[in-house]
C-alpha positions in Angstrom: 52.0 -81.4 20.4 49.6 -82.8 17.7 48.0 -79.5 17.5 51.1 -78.0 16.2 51.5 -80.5 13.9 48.0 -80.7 12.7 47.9 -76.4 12.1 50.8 -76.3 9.5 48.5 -78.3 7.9 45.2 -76.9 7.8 47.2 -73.5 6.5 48.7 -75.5 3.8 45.1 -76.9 2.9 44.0 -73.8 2.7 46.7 -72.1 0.8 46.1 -75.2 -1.9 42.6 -73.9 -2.3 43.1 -70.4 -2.0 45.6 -71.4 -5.0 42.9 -73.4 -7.4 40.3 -71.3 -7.0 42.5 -68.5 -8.3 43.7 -70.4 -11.5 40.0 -71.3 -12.2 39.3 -67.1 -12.4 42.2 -66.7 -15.0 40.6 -66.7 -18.2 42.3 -68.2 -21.3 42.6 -65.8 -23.6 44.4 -62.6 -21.7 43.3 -59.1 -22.2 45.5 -56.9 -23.8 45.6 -53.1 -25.1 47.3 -50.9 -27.7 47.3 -47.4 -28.0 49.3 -46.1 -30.7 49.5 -41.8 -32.0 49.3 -41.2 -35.2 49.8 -37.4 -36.0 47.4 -36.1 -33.3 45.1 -38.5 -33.1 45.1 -41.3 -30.5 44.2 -45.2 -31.4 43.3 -47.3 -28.5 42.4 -51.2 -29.4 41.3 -53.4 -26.2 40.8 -57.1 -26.7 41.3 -60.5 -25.5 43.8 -62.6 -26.9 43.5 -65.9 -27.5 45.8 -69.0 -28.3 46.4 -71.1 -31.2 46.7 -74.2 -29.1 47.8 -76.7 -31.9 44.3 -75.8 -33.7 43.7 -75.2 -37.2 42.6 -71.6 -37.1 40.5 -69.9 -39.8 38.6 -72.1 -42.5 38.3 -74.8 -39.0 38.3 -73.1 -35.7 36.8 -69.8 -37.3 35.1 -70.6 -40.4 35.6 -68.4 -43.7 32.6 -65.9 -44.9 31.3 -65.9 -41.3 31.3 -62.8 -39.2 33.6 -63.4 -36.2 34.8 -61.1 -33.8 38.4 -61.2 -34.0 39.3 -61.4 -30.1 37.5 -63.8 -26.8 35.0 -62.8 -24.5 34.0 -58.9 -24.6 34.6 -57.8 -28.4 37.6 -55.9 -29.4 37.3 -52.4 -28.8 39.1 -49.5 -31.6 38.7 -46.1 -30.0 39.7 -43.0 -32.0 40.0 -39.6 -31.4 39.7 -38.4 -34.5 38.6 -39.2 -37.6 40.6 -41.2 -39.8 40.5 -43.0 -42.7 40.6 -46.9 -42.8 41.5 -48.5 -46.7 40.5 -44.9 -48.0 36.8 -45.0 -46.2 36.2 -42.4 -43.6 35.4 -43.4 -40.0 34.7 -40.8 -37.7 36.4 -40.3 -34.3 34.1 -42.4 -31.7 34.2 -46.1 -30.0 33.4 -49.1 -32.2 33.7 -52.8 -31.8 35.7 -54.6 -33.9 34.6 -57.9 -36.2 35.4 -59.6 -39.3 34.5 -61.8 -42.1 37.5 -64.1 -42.9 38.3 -65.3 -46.2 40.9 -67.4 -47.3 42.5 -64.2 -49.1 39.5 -61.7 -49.0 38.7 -60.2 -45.1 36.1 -57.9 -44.5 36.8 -55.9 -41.5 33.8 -54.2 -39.7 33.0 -51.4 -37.1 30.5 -51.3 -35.3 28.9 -48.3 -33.3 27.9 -50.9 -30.6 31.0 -50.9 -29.0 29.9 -53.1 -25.6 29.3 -56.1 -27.0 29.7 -59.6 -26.3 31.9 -61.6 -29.0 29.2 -64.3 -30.0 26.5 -61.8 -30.8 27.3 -59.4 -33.6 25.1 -56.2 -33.4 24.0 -56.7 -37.4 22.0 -53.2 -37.4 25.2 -51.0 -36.3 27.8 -51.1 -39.0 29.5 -47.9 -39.3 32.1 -48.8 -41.6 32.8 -52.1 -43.5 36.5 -52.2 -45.4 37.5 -55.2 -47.8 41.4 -55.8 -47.2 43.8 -58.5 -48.3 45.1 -61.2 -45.5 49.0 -62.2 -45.9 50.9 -64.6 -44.9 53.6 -64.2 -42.0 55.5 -66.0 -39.7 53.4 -68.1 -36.7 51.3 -66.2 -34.3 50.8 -68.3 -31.2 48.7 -65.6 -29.5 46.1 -63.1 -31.8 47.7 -59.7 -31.8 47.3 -56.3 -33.1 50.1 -54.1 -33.4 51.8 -51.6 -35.7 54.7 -52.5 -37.5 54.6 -49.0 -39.7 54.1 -45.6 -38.9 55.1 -42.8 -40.5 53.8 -38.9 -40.3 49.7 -39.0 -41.1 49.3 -42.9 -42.0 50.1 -46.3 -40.6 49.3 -50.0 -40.8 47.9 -52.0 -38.4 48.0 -55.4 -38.6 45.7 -58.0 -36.9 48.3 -61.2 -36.8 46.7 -64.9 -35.5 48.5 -68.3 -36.9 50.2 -67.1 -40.2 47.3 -65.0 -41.4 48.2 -61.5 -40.9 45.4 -59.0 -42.5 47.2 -55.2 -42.7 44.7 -52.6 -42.2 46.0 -49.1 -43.8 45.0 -46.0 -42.0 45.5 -42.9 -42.5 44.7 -39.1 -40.1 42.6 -36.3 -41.7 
């Protein structure tokens, strides 16, 4: 009899630490992707996403007139088929990473033909576009996102949205 009453208990046991050691592999910040069409051309943007948390974000958590890689863990990847224009500057279809230099009105957003990179290390020797756009203010963002809230026949605006700093990147098909 006691072995019946000690199995249910070893399989609970173990389904407890099947359980934790799952949680322990789910990372913080999610991974995410957008693809959006824009006339024919095809923008993909994978990233990680994280949280606010309660924290004070950029000037605190990400200082202003650093570089920072606007995502967690791998950086943010902007694929295009096509070449576009970003803020009136061309970029040429290809796969980039994605980074940035936060101000507290003034953001730099940068491409970078190093597209598999890690988000602490910014590959400094492999710009291939820098743009100078200014941030807005919007409602809270729990969770960093990028999404499109226009589109229209040949242009659109994407907007990277984190806290209430929202930084609207115009783009535009050839």
């Amino acid at each position: 009899m006691k072995r019946f009453t000690v199995l249910p208990i070893l399989f609970f046991l173990f389904c407890l630490a099947e359980n934790e050691a799952l949680a322990q592999k789910i990372k913080k910040s999610q991974k995410a992707s957008l693809s959006q069409t824009i006339d024919k051309t095809e923008i993909t943007i994978t990233y990680f996403r994280p949280v606010a948390r309660g924290r004070a974000l950029f000037g605190e958590l990400v200082p202003y007139d650093k570089v920072w890689q606007p995502g967690a863990n791998n950086a943010t990847i902007f694929e295009v088929t096509e070449d576009i224009d970003v803020e009136g500057s061309t970029l040429p279809a290809g796969k980039y990473s994605l980074w940035a230099i936060p101000g507290e009105t003034q953001w730099t957003f940068i491409f970078s033909n190093k597209w598999d990179a890690w988000h602490t290390k910014y590959p400094k020797k492999d710009d291939a576009l820098r743009v100078q756009i200014e941030s807005e203010k919007g409602m809270h963002m729990e969770t960093l996102a990028y999404y499109f809230p226009y589109i229209e026949a040949k242009e659109a605006v994407l907007h990277f949205h984190w806290g209430k700093t929202i930084v609207p990147l115009k783009i535009s098909t050839k």
